[in-house]
N, C-alpha and C positions, 0 to 999 in steps of 0.2 A: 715849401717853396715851389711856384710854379716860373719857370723864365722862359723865354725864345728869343731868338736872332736868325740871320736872316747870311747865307753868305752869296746872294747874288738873287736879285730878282726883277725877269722881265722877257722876253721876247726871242733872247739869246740865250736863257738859261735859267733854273730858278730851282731851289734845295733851301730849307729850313728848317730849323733844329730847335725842338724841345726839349725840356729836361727841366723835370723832379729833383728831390733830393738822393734819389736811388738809380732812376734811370732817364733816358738819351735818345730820343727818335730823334729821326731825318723824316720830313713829309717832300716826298719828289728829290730827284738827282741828275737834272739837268745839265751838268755839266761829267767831263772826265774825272777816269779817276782822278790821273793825276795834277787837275784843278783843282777837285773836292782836297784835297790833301791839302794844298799848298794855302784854299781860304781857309781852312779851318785852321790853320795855325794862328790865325789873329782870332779867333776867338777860343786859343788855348782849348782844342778839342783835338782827339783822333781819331782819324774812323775806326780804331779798334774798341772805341767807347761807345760807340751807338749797338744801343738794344737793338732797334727795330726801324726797318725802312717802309713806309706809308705813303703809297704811290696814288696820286689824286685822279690821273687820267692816263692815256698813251703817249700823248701829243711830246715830241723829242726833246724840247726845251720843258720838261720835267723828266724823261725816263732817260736821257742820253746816255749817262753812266752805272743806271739803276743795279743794272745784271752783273755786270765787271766790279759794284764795290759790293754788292752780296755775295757774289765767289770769293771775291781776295779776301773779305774782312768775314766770313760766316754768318754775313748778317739778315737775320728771316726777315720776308717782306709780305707786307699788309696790301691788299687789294680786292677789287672786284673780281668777279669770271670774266667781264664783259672786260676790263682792261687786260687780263691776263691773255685771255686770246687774242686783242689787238698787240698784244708787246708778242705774240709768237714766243713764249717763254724759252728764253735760250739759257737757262740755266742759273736760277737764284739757289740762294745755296736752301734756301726751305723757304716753301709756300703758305698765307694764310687767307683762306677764299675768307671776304666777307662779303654780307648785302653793302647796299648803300642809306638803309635804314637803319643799320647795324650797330646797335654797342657794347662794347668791350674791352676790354683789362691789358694792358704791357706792364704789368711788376705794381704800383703803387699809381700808375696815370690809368685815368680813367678817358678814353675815347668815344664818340658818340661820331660816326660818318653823317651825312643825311645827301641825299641827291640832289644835285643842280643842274639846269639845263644848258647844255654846250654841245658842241657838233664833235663828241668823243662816245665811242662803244658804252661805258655804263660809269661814266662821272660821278668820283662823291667831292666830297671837302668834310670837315673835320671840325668840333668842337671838341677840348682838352682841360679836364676837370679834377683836378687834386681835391681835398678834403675841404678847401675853403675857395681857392680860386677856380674863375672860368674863363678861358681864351680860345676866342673863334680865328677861324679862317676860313678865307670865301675870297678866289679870285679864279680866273677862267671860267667865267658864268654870262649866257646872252642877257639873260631880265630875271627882275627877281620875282618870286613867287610867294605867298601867303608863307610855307612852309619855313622858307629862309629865315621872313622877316620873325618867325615866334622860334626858329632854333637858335637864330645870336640873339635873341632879346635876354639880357640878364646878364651879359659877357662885361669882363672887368678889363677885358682890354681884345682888341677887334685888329686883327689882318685883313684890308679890304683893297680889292682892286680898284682901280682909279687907271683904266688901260689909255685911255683917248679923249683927246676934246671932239665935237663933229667936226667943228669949225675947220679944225687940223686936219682931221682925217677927210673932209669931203675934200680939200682943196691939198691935197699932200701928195707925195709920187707913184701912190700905189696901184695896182692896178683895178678897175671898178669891178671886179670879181673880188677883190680879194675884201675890196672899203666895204662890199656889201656883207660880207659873211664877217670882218668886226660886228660890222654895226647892225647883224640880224639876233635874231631873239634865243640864237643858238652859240651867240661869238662872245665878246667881251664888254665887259661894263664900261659906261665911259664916266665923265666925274660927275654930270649931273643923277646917274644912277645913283651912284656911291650917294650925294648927297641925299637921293631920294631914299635909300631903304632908313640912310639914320636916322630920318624923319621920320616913318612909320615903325621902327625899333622903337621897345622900351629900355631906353640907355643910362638909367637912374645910375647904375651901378658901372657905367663905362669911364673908366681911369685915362686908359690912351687905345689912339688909334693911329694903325699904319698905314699910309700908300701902299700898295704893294703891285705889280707888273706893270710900272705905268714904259709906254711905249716910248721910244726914243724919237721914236718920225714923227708919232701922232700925239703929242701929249708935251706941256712943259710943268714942273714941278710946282712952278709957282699957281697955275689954275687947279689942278688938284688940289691944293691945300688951300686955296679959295672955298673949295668948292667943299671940305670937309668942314672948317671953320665954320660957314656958312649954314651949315645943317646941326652944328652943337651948340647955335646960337648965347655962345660965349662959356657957355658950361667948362668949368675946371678939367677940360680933359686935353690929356698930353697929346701932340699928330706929331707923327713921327715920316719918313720918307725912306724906302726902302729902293737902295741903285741896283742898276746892275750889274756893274763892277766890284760892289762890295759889300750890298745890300745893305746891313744894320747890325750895330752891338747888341750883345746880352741886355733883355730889359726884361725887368722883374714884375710879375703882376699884381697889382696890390688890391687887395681885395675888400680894401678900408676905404 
């Protein structure tokens, strides 16, 4: 059994949870502890069940709470060098350097990092592989690269950014420093990316797919899932939408 959910994902905050028949990651901890606590009771979890924390980049809206739930709960954390001395390690309760090429083992889940381009110290993301299934994730990334597109090719269920429309974003309230580093080649995807890389994926085996960080100011849920539909050109695959007041239930990967 490979599953994930999702208990907040976006702008303000973002932590989501794997888990095998044995063991329990967390990938990022954006919010407080005592947030992580209070979502994770809807989906019947405690942080004293998570193996391992898997921290994707620095940026606060993933490490907000990272340090405070690996002291309180003892839980080892997964990362780069390059993020570890952007977070100024102020005390996890045990440290595991990886590259961002890097793959490796938490109990029965198999991990595969791979690097993507964003305006953070040494950014990975993460493909998660049991004995039959495979599920990627890939959000906070400016564009996508050759690399991307052949390490989620073969994924039976895909977490993918969907941050912004332009449309939204050039005409929105933000400041033109800020629209420019979304929408530069080191910021975030916006939905016509998303739909681009599933276009150049080989998605034979893709079951379901999520939204995931789509932005509140710059983004409406309904053109993202235009814009996913659109690219799996009616193909039997589940899309899913990931908030971020409560992100998404337990969904199971099915690799059938």
């Amino acid at each position: 059994m490979l599953r994930f959910a999702s208990i907040g994902s976006g702008s303000k905050g973002n932590a989501t949870l794997i888990e095998t028949d044995s063991t329990t990651v967390m990938v990022d901890c954006g919010y407080s502890v005592v947030e992580v606590e209070r979502r994770l009771v809807k989906l019947e979890r405690d942080p004293s069940e998570i193996d391992a924390l898997l921290l994707t980049h620095e940026h606060s809206d993933h490490v907000q709470g990272a340090a405070r739930l690996s002291r309180r709960y003892k839980i080892p954390v997964w990362l780069t060098t390059g993020t570890l001395n952007a977070c100024r390690d102020d005390g996890f309760a045990s440290i595991n350097i990886i590259s961002a090429h890097q793959e490796f083992e938490i109990n029965d889940l198999h991990v595969q990092a791979y690097p993507v381009p964003h305006d953070a110290r040494e950014p990975c993301q993460f493909v998660f592989k049991n004995s039959s299934a495979r599920l990627g994730l890939l959000t906070d990334v400016g564009c996508i690269t050759p690399h991307i597109v052949e390490t989620l090719s073969g994924c039976h269920a895909l977490m993918l950014e969907c941050n912004y429309e332009p449309e939204h974003l050039a005409n929105g309230p933000y400041p033109p420093s800020l629209k420019q580093r979304i929408d530069s080649r080191l910021g975030h995807l916006s939905n016509q990316q998303a739909e681009s890389l599933l276009e150049k994926m080989d998605t034979t085996a893709l079951r379901c797919v999520v939204a995931m960080h789509l932005s509140e100011e710059n983004n409406h849920p309904e053109s993202a899932l235009s814009a996913l539909k659109n690219s799996l050109n009616g193909n039997q695959v589940k899309i899913l939408m990931a908030c971020q007041k409560e992100g998404f239930g337990w969904e199971e990967v099915n690799p059938n």
